[in-house]
N, C-alpha and C positions, 0 to 999 in steps of 0.2 A: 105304201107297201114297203116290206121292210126287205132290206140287201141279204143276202145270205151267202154270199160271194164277197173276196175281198179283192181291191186293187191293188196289186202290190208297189205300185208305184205310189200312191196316198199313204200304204201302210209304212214305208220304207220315208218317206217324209215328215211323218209323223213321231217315228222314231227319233232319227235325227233332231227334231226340235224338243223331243220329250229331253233325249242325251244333255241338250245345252239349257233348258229353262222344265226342269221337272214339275211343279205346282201347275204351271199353265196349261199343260197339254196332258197330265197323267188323263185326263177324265176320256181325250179321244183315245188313245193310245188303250186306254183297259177296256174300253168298248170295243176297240178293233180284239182285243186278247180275247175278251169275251167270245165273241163271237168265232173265231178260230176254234177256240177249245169246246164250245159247244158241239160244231159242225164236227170235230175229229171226236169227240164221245158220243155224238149222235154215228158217225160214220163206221167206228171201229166199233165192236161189240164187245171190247173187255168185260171183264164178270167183276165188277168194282161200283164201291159206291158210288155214285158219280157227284154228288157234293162234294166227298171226299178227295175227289181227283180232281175236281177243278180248282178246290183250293191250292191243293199242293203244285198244281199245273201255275196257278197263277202266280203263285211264291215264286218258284222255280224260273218263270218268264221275266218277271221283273226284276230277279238277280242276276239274268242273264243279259239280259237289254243292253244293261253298259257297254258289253262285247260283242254285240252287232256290228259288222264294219261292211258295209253295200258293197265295197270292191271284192270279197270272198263271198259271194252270192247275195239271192233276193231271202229278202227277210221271211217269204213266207215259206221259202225252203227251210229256211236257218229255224223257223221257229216251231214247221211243225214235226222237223226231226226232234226237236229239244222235247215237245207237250208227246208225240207218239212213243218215242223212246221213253218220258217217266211213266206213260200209263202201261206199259211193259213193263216196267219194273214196279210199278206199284202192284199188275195183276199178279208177277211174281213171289210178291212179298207175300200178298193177301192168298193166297193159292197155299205157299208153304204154311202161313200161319194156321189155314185150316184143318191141311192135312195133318201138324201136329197136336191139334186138338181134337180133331179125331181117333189120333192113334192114343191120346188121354185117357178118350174115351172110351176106346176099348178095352187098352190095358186094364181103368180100373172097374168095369164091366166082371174082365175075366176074377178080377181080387174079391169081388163078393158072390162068382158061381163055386 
């Protein structure tokens, strides 16, 4: 049966070893990302692609990894401000980019009535 919950004590261990020998441990460490980032795009209901955001969630995690430090909270707070907060701004992105292509649209609607 597969976990759908993480420990944040395993995941906060995990890190730290990824932090000192990256090759060795990237494979649990994107698994444990994995699965965070699915559960908050399965749990939030942004209007975004969601490959799209996962990618950019994943980008955005593993650049941020290096600055996890366990003494300023658990990793899984740290991390899922970090993925909630960019799919906020990714739906903000993608939302204005709509709406100025809608108003495109209109505009040149109105240039051939």
């Amino acid at each position: 049966m597969k976990n759908y919950y993480i420990d944040n004590e395993r995941f906060e261990e995990i890190i730290l070893l990824y932090q000192q020998d990256p090759e060795t441990h990237q494979e649990d460490l994107v698994s444990l990302f994995d699965l965070l980032i699915n559960n908050i795009i399965d749990s939030f209901k942004f209007k975004v692609d969601s490959d799209d955001a996962k990618q950019e969630c994943f980008a955005l995690v593993l650049k941020t990894v290096k600055n996890f430090k366990p003494k300023k909270g658990t990793a899984f707070n740290y991390f899922t401000t970090i993925i909630v907060n960019n799919m906020k701004l990714l739906y903000t992105r993608d939302k204005k980019y709509r709406q100025k292509i809608e108003n495109y649209i209109d505009r040149r609607k109105d240039d051939f009535m």
